[in-house]
N, C-alpha and C positions, 0 to 999 in steps of 0.2 A: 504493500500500500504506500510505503514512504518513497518508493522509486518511480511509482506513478504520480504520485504528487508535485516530485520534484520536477518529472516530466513537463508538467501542465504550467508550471510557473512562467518559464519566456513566452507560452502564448498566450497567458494572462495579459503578460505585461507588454507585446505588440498589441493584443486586444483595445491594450487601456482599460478593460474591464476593472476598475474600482473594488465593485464589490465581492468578483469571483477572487480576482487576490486575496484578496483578504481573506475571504473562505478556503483556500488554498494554505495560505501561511495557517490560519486555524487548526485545520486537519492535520498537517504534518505537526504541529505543538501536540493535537490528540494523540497521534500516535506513538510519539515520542513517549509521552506521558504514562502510555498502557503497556510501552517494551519492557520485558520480565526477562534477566533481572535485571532491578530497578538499581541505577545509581544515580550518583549525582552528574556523573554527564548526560545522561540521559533528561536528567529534569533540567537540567540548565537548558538543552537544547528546545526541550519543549516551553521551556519560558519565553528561551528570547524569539521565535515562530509565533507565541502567541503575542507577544508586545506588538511585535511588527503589524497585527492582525489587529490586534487594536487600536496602534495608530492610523491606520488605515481609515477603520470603519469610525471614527472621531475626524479625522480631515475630510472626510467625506457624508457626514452626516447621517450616517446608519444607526440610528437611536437604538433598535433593538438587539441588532448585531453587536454593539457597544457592551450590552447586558451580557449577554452571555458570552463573549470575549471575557468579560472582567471577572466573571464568575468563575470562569473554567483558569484564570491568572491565581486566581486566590484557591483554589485547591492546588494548584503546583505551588504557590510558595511556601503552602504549612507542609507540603511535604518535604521542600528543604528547609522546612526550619526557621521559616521568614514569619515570625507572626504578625513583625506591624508591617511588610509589605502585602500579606494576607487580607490584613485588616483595610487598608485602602483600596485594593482594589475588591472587596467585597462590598463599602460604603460607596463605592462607585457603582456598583449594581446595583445596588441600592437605589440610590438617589434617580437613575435613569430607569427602573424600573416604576419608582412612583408618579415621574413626569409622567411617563407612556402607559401609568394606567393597568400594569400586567401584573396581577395578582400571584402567578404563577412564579415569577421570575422574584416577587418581591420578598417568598416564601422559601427561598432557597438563600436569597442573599443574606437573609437575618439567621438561617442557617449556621450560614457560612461563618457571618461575624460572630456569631456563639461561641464558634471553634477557636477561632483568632482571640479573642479575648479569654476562654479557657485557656489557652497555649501560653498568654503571659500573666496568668495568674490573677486573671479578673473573673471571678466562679461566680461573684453572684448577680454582676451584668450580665456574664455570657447564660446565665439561670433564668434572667429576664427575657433576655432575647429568644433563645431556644423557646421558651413558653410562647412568642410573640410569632414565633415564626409555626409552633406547631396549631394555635388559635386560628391562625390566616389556614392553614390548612385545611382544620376542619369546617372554618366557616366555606371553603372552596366545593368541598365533599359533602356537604348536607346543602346546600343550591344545588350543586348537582343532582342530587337525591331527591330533593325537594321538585325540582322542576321537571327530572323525570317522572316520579308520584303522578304530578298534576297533568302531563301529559297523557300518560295510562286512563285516569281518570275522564281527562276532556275525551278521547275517543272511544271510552265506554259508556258516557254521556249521551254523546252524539249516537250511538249506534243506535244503545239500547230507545233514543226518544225516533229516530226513522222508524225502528222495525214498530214500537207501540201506533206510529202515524201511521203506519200501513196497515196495522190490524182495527185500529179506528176505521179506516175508509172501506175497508173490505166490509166491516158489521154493518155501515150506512149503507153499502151498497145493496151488501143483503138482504137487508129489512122487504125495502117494495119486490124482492125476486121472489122470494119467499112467501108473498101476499101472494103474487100472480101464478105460483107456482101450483096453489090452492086452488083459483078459480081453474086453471087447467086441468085439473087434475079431473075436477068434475065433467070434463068435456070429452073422456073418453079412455079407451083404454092406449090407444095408440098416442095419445095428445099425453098421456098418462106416463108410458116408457121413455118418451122425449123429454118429459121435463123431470125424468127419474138420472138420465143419462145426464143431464146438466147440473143437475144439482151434487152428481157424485165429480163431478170434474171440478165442480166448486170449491167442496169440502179437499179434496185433494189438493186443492192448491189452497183453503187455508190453512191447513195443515202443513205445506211445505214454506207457507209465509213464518208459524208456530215455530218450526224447526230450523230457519234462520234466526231466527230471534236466541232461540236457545244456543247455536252457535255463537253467535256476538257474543252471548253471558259467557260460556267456557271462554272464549278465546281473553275476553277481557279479565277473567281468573286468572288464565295460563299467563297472561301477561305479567300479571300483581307479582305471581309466585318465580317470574323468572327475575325480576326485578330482587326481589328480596334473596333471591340464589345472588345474585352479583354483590347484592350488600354484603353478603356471610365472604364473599369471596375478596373485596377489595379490605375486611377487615380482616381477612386471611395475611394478604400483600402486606397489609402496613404495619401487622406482625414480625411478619417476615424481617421486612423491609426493618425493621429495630433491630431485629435478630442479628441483620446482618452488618450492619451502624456498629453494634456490640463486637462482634466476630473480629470487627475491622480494627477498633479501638484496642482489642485484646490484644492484636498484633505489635501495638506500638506500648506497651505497656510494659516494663522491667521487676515490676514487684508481684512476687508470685502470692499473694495474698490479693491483689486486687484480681490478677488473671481469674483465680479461684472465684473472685465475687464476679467477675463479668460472666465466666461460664454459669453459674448458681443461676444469674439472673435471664440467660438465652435459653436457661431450659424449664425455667418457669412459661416465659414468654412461649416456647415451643409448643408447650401441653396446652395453651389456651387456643394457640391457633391451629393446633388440629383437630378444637373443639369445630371449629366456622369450617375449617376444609370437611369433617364430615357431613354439615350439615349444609354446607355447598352442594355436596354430592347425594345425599339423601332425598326420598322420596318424602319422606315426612319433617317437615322444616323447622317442627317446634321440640323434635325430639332424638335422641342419640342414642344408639346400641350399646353400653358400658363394656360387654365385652368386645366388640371391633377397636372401638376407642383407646382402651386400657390396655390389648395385645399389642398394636400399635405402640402404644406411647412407653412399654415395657421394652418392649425390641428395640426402640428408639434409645433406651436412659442404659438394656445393656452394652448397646453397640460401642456408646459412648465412655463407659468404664473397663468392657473388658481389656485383659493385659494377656501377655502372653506368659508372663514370669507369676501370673496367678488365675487359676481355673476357679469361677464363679458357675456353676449352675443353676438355672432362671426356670423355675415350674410355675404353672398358672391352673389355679381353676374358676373360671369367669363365667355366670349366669347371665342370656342374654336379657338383661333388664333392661327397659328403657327411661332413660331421667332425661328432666327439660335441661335448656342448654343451658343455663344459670348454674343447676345446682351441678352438670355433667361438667361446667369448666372449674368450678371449685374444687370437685371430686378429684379430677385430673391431677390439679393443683399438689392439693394432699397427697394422693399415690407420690407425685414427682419429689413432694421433701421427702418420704417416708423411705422407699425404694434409693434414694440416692446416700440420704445417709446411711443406710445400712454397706452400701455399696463403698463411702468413702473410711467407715468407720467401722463394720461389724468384722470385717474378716482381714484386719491390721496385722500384719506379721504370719499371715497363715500360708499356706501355697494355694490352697482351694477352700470353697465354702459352698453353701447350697442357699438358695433364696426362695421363701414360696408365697405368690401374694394368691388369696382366695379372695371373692366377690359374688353374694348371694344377694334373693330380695325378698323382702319379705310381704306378710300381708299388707304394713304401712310404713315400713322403711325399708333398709337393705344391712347388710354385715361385711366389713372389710377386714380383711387381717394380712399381716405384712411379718413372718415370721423368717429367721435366721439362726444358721447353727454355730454360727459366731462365737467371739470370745465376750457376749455377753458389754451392758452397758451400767457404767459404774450409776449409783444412786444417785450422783449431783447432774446427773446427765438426761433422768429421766424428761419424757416427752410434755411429762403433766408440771415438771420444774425445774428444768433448762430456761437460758437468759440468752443462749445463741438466736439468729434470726430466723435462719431455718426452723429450728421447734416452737419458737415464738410463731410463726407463721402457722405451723401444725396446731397450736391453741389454738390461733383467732381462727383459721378455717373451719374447723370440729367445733365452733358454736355456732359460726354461719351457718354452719347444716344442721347446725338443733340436733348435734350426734352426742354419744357419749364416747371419752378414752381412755382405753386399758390399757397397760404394758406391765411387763414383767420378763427381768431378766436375769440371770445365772450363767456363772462364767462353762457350766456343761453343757445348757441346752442354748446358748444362744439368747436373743431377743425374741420377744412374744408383743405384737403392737396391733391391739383390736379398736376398731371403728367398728358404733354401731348407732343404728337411730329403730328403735323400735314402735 
């Protein structure tokens, strides 16, 4: 891509074409920017491509190309380590984002200056900001929502008020057919069949008038429900889309105590949004299969601990219950401290260990249990009076669900950790 690029440059510039240079010099800075691996020739290269590209589109008056020039200059400076030239050219997105009005553009720059200002040790500006820039976001994502809603709506409106017009005119019309049909009918037996033959050709057709009407209803349903499938699905993405914010910051992070708390927190975040991808993909949109959910998100938290210098074995027994998606993303939640810390702490110093989580339901609740053959968990550690985040989270969650929790443990049999709500 970068030898094509380079290619294009002198017929840009016999062009005179303005603004394809410029988009030219851009592109080669992008690509510079995504060469792996990454060094500092590499970002230098894609820095000084992208100046040129934005001085370009600034002596030539390209407002929005200006924006995202500046924007795409302020991720390569925090990547070398530039935070107030970060910070300038992300206030210059800024500021040309609010002239030109682009909501889009002005959500990424206050982004940006989050970073820039966390980078030189201003946390509770760049605290400000991030909250300002993720506000702009969702006010962008509920209009969109919003004006989709009302669109579904106006053409369920409209349908449903044509097809009731049509069944109105059809009953006027039939009223006087249906007098004269009367008086015909007295006039014979042949006068009799004709107007038998008419009146079924009638009925048939208001009937298939009936049957579009009912079509409009389903379709304007199918519509409602595909609608709220993309909702579960875009709050799938922006899940994600943290996940991976997270993933990125882990990379650049030196204290294995914070790594520790970024991964804790991408796989809280994980369990919630494989709550919305089930129910993205589900026929039933208010409710989730515990066990599909919990197999899943089990294979998902062993993948992520096993080792090869220690053999964990992972058994399940899962009742397919169905819970709403509220209580099924909590539920998640729990298994995810519960499961992990056994995985980070139950089998310390062992070569192998066994894990079995079970999942029942009952007439008006269900039974979880998260058992291990571990070296057991000392008394200051217990689930019901731990002061870490993790078990503190295990509290507040098990009374969001109106559950009751047991544990009991011994350094022979392991941990014994029961969720129940009867």
């Amino acid at each position: 891509m970068l030898h094509y690029a380079t290619r294009a440059l002198p017929y840009m510039q016999r062009a005179k074409d303005a603004r394809g240079l410029g988009y030219v010099y851009q592109f080669r800075g992008e690509v510079y920017a995504m060469m792996r691996p990454q060094s500092g020739a590499t970002l230098s290269a894609a820095a000084v491509n992208m100046n040129r590209a934005l001085r370009i589109m600034q002596r030539n008056g390209f407002r929005p190309q200006v924006a995202s020039s500046a924007l795409s200059l302020a991720r390569v400076y925090r990547l070398e380590v530039q935070p107030e030239a970060s910070q300038r050219m992300a206030e210059l997105a800024l500021s040309v984002a609010r002239e030109l009005k682009m909501p889009d553009y002005q959500a990424d720059a206050l982004a940006s200056l989050a970073w820039a200002h966390a980078d030189q040790g201003r946390v509770g500006h760049s605290f400000d900001l991030d909250n300002r820039a993720q506000d702009l976001r969702d006010s962008l994502f509920n209009g969109d929502k919003a004006q989709a809603l009302a669109q579904a709506q106006v053409r369920y409106d409209v349908k449903l008020l044509t097809e009731q017009k049509r069944a109105a005119e059809f009953e006027q019309r039939s009223q006087p057919a249906q007098l004269q049909s009367l008086w015909l009918l007295l006039g014979g037996l042949t006068t009799t069949i004709g107007v038998g033959a008419w009146l079924y050709w009638r009925l048939r057709r208001q009937k298939a008038l009936l049957a579009l009407a009912n079509q409009a209803n389903c379709r304007a349903v199918a519509e409602k429900e595909v609608l709220l499938q993309e909702i579960h699905h875009r709050v799938k993405n922006n899940l994600q889309l943290v996940s991976g914010l997270l993933a990125w910051q882990r990379s650049t992070l030196p204290e294995p105590a914070l790594v520790a708390a970024l991964d804790a927190s991408r796989a809280r975040i994980q369990s919630m949004a494989l709550v919305h991808e089930f129910l993205y993909q589900a026929d039933n949109l208010a409710e989730v299969r515990m066990d599909q959910y919990l197999r899943e998100l089990l294979d998902s938290l062993h993948k992520a601990h096993e080792s090869s210098q220690q053999i964990i074995h992972l058994s399940t027994d899962l009742a397919p219950v169905r819970m709403a998606a509220k209580e099924a993303s909590t539920l998640g939640l729990l298994v995810n401290e519960l499961v992990s810390n056994a995985y980070k702490h139950a089998f310390r110093g062992l070569a192998q260990g066994h894990l079995h989580v079970f999942f029942a339901g009952g007439p008006t609740g269900f039974r979880l249990t998260v058992v291990d053959n571990g070296a057991g968990m000392p008394a200051a550690n217990a689930p019901t009076k731990a002061h870490s985040l993790g078990l503190q989270l295990v509290r507040t969650l098990t009374k969001q669900l109106k559950e009751s929790l047991l544990a009991t443990s011994s350094i022979t049999s392991g941990t014994h950790v029961e969720v129940a709500r009867e």
